[in-house]
DOMI-52390 format. One record per residue (C-alpha): residue number from 1; x, y, z. Coordinates in nm, 2 decimals, decimal comma. Layout:
<sites>
mardren | X | Y | Z
NUM | X | Y | Z
...
</sites>
This chain:
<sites>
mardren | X | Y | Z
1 | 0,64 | 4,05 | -1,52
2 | 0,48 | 4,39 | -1,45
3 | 0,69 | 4,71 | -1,40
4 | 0,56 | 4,99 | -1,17
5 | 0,53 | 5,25 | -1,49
6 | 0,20 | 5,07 | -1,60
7 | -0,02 | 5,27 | -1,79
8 | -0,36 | 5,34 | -1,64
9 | -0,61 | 5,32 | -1,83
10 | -0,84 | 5,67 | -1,86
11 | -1,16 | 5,70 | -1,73
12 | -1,26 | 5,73 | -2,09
13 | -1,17 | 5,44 | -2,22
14 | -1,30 | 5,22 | -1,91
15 | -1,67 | 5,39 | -2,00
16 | -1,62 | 5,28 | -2,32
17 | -1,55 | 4,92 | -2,29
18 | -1,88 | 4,91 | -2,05
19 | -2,12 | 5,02 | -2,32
20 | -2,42 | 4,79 | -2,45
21 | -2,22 | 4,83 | -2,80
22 | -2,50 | 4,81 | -3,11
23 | -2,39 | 4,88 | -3,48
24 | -2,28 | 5,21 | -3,64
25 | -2,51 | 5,29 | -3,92
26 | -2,62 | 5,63 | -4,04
27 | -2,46 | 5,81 | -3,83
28 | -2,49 | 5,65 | -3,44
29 | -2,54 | 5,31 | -3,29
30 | -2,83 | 5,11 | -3,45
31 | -2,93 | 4,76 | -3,18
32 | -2,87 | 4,45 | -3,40
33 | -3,14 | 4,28 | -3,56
34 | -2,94 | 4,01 | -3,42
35 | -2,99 | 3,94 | -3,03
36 | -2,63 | 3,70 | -3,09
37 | -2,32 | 3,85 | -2,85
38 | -1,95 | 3,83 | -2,89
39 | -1,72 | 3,83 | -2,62
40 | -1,41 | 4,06 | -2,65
41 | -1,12 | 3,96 | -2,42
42 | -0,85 | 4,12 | -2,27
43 | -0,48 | 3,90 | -2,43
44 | -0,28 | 4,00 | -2,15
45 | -0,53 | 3,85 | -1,88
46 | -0,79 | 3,62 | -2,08
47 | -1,06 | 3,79 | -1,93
48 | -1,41 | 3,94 | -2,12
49 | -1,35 | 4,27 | -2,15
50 | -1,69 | 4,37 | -2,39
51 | -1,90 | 4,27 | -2,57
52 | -2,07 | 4,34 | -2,93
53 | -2,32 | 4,27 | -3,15
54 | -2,25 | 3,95 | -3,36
55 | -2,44 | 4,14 | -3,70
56 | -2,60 | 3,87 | -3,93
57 | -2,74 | 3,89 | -4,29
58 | -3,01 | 4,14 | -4,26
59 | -2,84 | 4,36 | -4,05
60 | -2,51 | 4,38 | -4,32
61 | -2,81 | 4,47 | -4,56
62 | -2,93 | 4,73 | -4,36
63 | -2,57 | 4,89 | -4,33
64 | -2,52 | 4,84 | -4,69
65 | -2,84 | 4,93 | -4,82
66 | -2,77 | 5,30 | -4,62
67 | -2,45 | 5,37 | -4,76
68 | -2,59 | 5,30 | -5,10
69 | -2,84 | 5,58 | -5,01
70 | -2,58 | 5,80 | -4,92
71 | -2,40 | 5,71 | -5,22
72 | -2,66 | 5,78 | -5,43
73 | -2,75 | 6,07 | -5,27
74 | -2,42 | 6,24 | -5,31
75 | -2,35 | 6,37 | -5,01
76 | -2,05 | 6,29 | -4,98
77 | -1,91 | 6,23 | -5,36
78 | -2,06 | 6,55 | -5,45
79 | -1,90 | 6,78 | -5,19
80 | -1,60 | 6,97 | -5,33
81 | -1,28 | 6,79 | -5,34
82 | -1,15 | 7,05 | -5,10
83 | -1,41 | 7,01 | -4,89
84 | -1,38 | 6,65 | -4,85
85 | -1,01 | 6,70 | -4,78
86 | -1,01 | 6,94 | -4,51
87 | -1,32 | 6,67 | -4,30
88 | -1,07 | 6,43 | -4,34
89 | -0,77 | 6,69 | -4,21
90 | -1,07 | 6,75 | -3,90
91 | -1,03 | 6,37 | -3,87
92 | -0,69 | 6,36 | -3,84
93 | -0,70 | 6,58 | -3,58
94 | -0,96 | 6,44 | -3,38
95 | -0,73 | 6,12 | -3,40
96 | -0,42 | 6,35 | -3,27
97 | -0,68 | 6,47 | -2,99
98 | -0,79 | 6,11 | -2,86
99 | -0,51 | 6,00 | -2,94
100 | -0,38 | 5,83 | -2,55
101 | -0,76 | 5,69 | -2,56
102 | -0,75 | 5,49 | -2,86
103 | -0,40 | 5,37 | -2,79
104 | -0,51 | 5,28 | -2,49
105 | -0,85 | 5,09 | -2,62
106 | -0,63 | 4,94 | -2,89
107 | -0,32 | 4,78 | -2,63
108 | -0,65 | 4,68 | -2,42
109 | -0,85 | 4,46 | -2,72
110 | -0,53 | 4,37 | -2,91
111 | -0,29 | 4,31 | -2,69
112 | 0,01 | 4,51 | -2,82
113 | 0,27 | 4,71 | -2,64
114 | 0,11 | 5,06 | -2,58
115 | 0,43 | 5,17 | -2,71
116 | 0,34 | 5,02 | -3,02
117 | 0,00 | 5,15 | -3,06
118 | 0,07 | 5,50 | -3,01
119 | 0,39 | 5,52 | -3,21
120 | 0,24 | 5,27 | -3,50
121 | -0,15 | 5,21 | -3,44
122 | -0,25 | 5,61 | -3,35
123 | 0,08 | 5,78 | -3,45
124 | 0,14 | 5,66 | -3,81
125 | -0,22 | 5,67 | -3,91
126 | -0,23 | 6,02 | -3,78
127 | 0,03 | 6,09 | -4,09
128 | -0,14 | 5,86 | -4,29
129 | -0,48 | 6,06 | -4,29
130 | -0,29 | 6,40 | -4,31
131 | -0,12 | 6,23 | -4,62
132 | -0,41 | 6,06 | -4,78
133 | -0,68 | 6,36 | -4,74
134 | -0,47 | 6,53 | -5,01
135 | -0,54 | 6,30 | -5,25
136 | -0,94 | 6,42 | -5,29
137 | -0,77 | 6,71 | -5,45
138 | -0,58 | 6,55 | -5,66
139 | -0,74 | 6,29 | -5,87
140 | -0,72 | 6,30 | -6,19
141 | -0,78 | 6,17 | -6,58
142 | -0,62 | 6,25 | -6,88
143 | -0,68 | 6,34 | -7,23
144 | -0,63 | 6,10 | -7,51
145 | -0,52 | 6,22 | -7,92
146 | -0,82 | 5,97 | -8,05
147 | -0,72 | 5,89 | -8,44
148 | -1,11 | 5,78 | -8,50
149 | -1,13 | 5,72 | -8,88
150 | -1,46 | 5,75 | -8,93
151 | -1,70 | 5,91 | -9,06
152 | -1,45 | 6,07 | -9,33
153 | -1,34 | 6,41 | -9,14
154 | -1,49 | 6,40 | -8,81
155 | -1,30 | 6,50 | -8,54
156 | -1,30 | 6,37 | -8,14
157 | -1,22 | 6,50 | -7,86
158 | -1,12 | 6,22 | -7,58
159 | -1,07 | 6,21 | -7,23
160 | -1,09 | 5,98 | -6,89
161 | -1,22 | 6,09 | -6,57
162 | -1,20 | 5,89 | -6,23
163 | -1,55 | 5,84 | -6,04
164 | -1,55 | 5,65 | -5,71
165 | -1,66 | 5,31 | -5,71
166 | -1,97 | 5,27 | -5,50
167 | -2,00 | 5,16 | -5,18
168 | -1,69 | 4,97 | -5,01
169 | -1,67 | 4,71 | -4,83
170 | -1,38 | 4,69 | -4,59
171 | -1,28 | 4,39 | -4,40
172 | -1,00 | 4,46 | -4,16
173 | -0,77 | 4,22 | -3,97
174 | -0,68 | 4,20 | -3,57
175 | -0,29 | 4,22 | -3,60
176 | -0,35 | 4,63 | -3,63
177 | -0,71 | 4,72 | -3,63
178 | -0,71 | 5,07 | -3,60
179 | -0,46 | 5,13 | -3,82
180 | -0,54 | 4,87 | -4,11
181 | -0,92 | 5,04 | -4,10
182 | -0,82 | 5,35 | -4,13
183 | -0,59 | 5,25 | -4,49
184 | -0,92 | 5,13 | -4,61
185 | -1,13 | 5,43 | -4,50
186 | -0,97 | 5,70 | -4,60
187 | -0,87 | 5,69 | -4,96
188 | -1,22 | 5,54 | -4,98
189 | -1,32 | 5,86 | -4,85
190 | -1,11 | 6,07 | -5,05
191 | -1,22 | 5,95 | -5,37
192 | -1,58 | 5,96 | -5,28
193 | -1,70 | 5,61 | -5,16
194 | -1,92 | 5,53 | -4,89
195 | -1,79 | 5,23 | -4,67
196 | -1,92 | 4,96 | -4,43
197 | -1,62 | 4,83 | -4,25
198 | -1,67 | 4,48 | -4,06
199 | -1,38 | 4,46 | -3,77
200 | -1,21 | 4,14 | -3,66
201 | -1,44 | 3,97 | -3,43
202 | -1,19 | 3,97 | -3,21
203 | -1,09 | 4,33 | -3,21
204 | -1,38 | 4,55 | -3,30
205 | -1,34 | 4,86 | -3,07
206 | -1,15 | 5,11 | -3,22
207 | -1,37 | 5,07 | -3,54
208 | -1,67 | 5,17 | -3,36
209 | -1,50 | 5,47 | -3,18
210 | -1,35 | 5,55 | -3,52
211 | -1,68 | 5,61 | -3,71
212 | -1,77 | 5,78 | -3,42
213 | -1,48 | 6,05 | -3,46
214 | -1,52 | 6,05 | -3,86
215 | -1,89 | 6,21 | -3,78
216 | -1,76 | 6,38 | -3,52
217 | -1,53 | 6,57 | -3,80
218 | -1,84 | 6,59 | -4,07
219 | -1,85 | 6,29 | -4,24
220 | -2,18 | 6,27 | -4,33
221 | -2,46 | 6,02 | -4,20
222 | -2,47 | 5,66 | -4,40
223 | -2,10 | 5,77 | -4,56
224 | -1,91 | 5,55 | -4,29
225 | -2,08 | 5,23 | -4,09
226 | -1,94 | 4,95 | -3,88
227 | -2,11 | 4,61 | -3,85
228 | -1,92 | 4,37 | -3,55
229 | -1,97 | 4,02 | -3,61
230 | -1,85 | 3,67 | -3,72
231 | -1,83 | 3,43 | -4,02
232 | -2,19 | 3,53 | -4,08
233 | -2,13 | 3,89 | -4,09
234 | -1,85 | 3,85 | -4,32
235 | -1,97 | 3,62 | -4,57
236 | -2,29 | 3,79 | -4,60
237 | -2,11 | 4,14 | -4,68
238 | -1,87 | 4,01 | -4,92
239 | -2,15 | 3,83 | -5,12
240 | -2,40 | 4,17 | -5,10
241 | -2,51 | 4,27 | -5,46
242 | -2,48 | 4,61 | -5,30
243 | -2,09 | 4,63 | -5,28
244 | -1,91 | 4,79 | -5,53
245 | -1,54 | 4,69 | -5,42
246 | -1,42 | 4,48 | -5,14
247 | -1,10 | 4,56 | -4,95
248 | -0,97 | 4,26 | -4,79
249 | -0,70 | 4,21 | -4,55
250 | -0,61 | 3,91 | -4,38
251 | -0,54 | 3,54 | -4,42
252 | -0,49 | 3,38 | -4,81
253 | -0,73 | 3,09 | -4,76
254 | -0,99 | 3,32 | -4,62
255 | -0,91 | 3,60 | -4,91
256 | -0,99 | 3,33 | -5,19
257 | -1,31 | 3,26 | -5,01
258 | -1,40 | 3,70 | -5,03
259 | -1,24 | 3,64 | -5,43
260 | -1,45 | 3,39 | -5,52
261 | -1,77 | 3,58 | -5,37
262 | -1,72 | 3,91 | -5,50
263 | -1,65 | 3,77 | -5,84
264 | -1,99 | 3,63 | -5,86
265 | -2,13 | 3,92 | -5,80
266 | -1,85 | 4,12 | -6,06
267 | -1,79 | 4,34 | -5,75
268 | -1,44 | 4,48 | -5,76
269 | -1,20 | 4,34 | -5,48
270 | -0,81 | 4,42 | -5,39
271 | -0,69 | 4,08 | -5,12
272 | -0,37 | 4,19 | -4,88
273 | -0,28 | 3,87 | -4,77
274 | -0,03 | 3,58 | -4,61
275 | 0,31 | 3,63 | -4,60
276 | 0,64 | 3,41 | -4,53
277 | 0,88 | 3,67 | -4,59
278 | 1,24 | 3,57 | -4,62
279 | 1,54 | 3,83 | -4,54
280 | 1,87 | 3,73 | -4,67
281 | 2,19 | 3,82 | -4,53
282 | 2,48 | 3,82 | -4,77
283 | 2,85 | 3,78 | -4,65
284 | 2,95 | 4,15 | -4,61
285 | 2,66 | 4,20 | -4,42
286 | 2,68 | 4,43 | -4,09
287 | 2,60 | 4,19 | -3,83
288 | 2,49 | 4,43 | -3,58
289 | 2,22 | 4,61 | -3,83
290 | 2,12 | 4,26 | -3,92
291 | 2,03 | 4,16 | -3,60
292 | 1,85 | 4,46 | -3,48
293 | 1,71 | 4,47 | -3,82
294 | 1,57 | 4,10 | -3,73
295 | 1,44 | 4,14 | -3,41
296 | 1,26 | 4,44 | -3,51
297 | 1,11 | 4,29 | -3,88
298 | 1,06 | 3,93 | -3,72
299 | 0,93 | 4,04 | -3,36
300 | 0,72 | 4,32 | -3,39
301 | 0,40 | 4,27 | -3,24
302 | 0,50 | 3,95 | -3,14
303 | 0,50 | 3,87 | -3,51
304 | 0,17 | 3,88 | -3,62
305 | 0,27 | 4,09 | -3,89
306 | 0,18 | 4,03 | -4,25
307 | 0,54 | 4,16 | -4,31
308 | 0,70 | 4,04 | -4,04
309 | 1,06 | 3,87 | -4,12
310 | 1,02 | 3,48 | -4,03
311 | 1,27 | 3,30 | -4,26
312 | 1,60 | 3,44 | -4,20
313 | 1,92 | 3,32 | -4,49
314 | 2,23 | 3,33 | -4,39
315 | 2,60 | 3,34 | -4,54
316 | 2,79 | 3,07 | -4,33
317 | 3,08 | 3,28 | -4,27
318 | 2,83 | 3,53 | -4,05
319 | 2,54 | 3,23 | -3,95
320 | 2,71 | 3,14 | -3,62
321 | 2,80 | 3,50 | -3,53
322 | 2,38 | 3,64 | -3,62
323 | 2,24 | 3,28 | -3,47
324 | 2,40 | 3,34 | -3,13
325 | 2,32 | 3,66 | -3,10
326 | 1,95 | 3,62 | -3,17
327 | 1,90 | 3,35 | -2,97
328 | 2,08 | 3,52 | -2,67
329 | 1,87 | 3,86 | -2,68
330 | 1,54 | 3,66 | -2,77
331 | 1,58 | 3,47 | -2,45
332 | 1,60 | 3,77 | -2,21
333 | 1,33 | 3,96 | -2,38
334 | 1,15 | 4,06 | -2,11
335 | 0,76 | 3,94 | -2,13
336 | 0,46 | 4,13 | -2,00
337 | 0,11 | 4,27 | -2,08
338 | 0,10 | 4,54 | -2,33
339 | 0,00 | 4,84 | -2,09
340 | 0,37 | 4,79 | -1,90
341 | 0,56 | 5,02 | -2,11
342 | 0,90 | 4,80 | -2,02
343 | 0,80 | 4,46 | -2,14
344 | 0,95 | 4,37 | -2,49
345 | 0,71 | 4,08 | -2,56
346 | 0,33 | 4,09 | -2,50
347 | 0,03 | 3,87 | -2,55
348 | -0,13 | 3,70 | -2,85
349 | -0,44 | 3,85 | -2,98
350 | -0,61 | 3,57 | -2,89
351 | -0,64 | 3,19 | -2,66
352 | -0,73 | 3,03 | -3,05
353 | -0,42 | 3,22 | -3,23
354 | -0,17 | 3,15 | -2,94
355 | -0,27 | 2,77 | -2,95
356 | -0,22 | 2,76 | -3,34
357 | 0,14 | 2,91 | -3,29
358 | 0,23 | 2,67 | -3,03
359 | 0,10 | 2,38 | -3,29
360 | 0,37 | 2,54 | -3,50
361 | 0,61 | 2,51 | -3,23
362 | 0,52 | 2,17 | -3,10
363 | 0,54 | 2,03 | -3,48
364 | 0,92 | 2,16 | -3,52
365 | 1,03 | 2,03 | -3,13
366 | 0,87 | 1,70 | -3,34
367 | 1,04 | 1,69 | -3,66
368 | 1,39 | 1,73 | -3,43
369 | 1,50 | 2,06 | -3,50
370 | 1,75 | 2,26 | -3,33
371 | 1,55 | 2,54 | -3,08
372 | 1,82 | 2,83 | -2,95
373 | 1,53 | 3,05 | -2,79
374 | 1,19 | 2,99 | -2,66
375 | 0,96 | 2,69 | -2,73
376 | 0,87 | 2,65 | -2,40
377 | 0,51 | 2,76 | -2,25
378 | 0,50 | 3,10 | -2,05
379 | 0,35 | 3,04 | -1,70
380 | 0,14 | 3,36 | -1,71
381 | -0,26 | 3,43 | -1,75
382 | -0,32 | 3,57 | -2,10
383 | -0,20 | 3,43 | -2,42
384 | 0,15 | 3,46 | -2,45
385 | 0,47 | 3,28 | -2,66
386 | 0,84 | 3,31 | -2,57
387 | 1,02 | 3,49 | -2,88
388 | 1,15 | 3,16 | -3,05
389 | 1,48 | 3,08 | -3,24
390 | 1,52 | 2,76 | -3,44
391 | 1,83 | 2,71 | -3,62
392 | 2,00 | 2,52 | -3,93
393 | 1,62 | 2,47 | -4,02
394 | 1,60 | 2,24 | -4,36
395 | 1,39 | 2,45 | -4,64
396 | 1,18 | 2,21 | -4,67
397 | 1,05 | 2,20 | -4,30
398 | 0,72 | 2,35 | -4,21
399 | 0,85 | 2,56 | -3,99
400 | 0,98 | 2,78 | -4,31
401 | 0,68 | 2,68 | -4,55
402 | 0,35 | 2,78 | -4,36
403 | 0,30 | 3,10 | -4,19
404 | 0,31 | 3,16 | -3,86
405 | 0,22 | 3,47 | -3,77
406 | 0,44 | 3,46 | -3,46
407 | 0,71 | 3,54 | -3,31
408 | 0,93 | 3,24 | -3,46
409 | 1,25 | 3,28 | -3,68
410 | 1,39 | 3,07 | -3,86
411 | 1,75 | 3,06 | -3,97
412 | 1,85 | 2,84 | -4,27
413 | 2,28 | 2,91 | -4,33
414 | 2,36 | 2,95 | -4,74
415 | 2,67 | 2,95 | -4,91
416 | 2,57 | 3,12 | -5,23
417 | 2,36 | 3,42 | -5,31
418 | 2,20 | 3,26 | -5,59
419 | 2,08 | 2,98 | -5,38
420 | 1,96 | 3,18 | -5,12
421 | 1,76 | 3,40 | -5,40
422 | 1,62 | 3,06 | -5,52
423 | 1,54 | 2,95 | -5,13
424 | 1,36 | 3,28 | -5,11
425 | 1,18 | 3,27 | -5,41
426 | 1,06 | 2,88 | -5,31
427 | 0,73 | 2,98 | -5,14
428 | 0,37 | 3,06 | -5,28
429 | 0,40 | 3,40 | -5,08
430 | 0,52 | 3,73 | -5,25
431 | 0,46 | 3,98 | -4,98
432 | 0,79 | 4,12 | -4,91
433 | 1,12 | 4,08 | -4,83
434 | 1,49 | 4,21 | -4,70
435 | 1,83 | 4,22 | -4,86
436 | 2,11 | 4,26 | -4,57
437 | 2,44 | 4,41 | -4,80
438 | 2,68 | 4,69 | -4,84
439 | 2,79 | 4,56 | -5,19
440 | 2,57 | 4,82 | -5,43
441 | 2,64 | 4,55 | -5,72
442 | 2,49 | 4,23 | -5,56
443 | 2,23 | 4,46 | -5,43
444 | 2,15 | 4,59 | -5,74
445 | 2,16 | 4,24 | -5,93
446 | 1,93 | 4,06 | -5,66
447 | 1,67 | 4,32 | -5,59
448 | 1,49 | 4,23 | -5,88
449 | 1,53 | 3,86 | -5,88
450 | 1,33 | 3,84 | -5,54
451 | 0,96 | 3,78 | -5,58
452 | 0,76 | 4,05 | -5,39
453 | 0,58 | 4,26 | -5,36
454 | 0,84 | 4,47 | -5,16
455 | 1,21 | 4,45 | -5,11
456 | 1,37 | 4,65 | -4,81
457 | 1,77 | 4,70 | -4,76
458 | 1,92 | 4,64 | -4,49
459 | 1,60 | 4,71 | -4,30
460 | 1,27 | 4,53 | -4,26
461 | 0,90 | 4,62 | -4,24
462 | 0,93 | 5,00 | -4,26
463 | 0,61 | 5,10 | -4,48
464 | 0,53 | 5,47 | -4,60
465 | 0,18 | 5,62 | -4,70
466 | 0,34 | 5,71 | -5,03
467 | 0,50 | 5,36 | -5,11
468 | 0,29 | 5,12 | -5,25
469 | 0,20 | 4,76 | -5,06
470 | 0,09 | 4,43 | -5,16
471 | 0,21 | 4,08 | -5,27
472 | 0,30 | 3,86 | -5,58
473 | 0,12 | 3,52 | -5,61
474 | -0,09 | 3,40 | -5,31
475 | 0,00 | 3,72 | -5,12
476 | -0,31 | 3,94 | -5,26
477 | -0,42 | 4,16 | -5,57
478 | -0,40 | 4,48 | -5,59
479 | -0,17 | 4,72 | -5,35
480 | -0,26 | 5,00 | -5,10
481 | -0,13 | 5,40 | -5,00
482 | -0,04 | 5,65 | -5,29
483 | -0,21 | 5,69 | -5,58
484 | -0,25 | 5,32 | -5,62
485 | -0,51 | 5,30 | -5,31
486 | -0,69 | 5,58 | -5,51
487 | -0,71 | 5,36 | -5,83
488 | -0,85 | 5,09 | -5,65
489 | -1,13 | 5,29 | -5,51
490 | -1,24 | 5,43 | -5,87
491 | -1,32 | 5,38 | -6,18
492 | -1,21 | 5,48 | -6,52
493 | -1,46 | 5,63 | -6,72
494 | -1,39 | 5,73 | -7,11
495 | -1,58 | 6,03 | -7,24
496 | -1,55 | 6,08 | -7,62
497 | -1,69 | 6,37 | -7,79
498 | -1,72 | 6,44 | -8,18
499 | -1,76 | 6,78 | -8,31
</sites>
């Protein structure tokens, strides 16, 4: 369904779909020493809407092998700290200034709402940058009281300091391209890396207009590169000798295959990975808050959210009261392409994705369970799934073991918060999770009995640049934003000095 308040789409943007797209190295477009193409399709129609170059092995060297020259040549690390703070503030408001394009470019390759993308995709990483460009100023060491006890009265002076790791290499998802990029690029940036980011195949755009806008606001030549391609593209840059750290993002099985890569070369690596995130709703819990709180954790972006709520626990005395309602707001979500302001649910990234969720889908109508919402095919062009509600799911079904990554909640009812705790725990995913309660006590008690790597209460998949993110067991290493994206993006060096 389309509404008459469509967006159109700028004359900017339509130019920039058309180009003959190459690679970003340098500082500008660089052809591919590949001749291979990828198509890049529109979700909400299924037609091409650009294509880029599929980069293979030599050309990842080439990208690599000039941000280690630009590394090595200091232009970037050995600018100021302020200095490198106030190109990334330019940045930021370069962002600010394009910012209806990208959100525009980012609804047309990805598929989400464009409300979405320029509240979340351009509007939060706007804040982001502004928040993370202070941290070039503000990286420190520390000194250390050394009790060295030899030779007889010497005495040392000891100390750490933080030096950026190398060159990065950033791999960035398709659920939120622009915005998952940019968490990799800019504490990079601020501590004094050079980076080669390789987009999703399936949504490379906004990369390459990003490093266009980074040299636009002074980032130097060879500091920031984008190679566009496929398996090729990414295997040959997370096993390049070059690479000092990998940043990953994306799914577990793929993030073990980066792991396993970058630890033969010893090259540094931080994996954000799969989630099954459970939110658990205790018996005093306010049922309308809970069920916004749902829709908005478990739906966003059609769920293809790392974060996204998908296993929802239930008290019994509320489960009828929160199932209903669910169900009965999923099923008149309206559905539509991401450029009509007015439709609730929008495409799937991609034909490949959508079919795997429908797998999903097809495999719980199967197994007999109980569907209150969706799990019927949308008769539209583009790659969509009805918002989908299965209820009184056992734990054990697939359903609530293997991520989806769509828009499908699961409700499994509970009769004591200890079991539910245990439920939630039950999974080899530790991204993050909810607690639904006004009871400060059981709040208190079960926050730190859940397993991940973030607990939100009485709210769901709110994230802030200051707050650090990133999952227990097969959910990742490492976390992002704060000071903790710094850390991963430098090393500790100890200086000791005897005098």
């Amino acid at each position: 369904m389309n509404s008459n308040n469509a967006v159109v789409v700028s004359d900017a943007v339509k130019a920039f779909v058309q180009r003959d797209f190459g690679l970003f190295i340098n500082g500008g477009p660089q052809p591919a020493h590949s001749a291979r193409r990828l198509d890049v399709f529109n979700p909400a129609t299924g037609e091409p809407l650009a294509n880029v170059a599929d980069a293979d092995a030599i050309d990842v060297d080439n990208a690599v092998t000039n941000a280690r020259a630009a590394f090595d040549a200091r232009v970037w690390s050995g600018l100021r700290p302020a200095d490198r703070d106030r190109v990334l503030l330019h940045f930021a408001d370069l962002l600010e200034a394009n910012a209806e394009d990208l959100a525009q470019l980012e609804t047309l390759n990805q598929g989400k709402s464009i409300n979405l993308s320029r509240a979340v995709e351009v509007g939060a990483t706007i804040e982001y940058v502004r928040y993370m460009a202070g941290w070039a100023t503000k990286i420190t060491g520390e000194t250390l009281d050394v009790s060295i006890p030899f030779p007889p009265g010497a005495r040392y002076t000891a100390y750490t300091r933080k030096e950026p790791v190398g060159v990065v290499a950033a791999i960035v998802p398709w659920n939120f391209p622009l915005m998952i990029a940019v968490w990799k690029l800019v504490p990079a940036l601020a501590a004094g890396c050079t980076i080669v980011i390789k987009p999703s195949p399936e949504t490379p755009l906004t990369a390459l207009r990003l490093a266009e806008l980074a040299l636009e606001a002074g980032v130097p030549p060879g500091v920031f590169n984008v190679v566009t391609g496929g398996r090729e593209c990414g295997a040959a840059l997370a096993a390049h000798p070059g690479v000092s750290k990998i940043s990953f993002t994306g799914s577990t099985p793929t993030g073990k295959l980066v792991g396993t890569a970058a630890v033969q070369n010893m090259t540094r690596f931080s994996l954000e990975l799969g989630g099954k995130n459970p939110a658990v709703m205790l018996a005093d819990v306010d049922v309308d808050q809970a069920i916004q709180g749902v829709l908005a954790g478990g739906l966003l972006n059609q769920g293809q959210v790392c974060a996204a709520a998908s296993r929802i626990y239930v008290h019994r005395s509320k489960y009828r009261q929160i199932a209903d309602a669910l169900a009965e707001i999923a099923g008149a979500m309206t559905i539509g392409p991401g450029l009509d302001p007015a439709a609730q649910v929008n495409p799937l990234v991609s034909a490949l994705h959508r079919d795997r969720v429908q797998q999903h889908i097809a495999r719980a109508h199967d197994a007999g369970l109980r569907f209150l919402a969706g799990g019927t095919p949308v008769d539209l062009p583009g790659y969509y799934v009805r918002p989908t509600v299965i209820a009184d799911v056992p734990h054990d079904a697939a359903i609530v073991r293997d991520e989806v990554f769509g828009p499908v909640l699961a409700l499994v009812p509970f009769d004591d918060p200890v079991e539910a705790i245990r439920l939630a725990n039950d999974s080899p995913y530790g991204l993050a999770a909810s607690l639904w309660s006004n009871d400060l006590r059981a709040v208190m008690n079960l926050v730190q009995q859940i397993d991940a790597g973030t607990v939100w209460v009485n709210s769901h998949v709110p994230l802030d640049p200051s707050m650090p993110f990133g999952g227990y067991k097969q959910s990742g290493i490492g976390r992002e934003f704060g000071k903790y994206a710094i850390e991963g993006f430098t090393e500790t060096k100890s200086v000791c000095i005897a005098h």
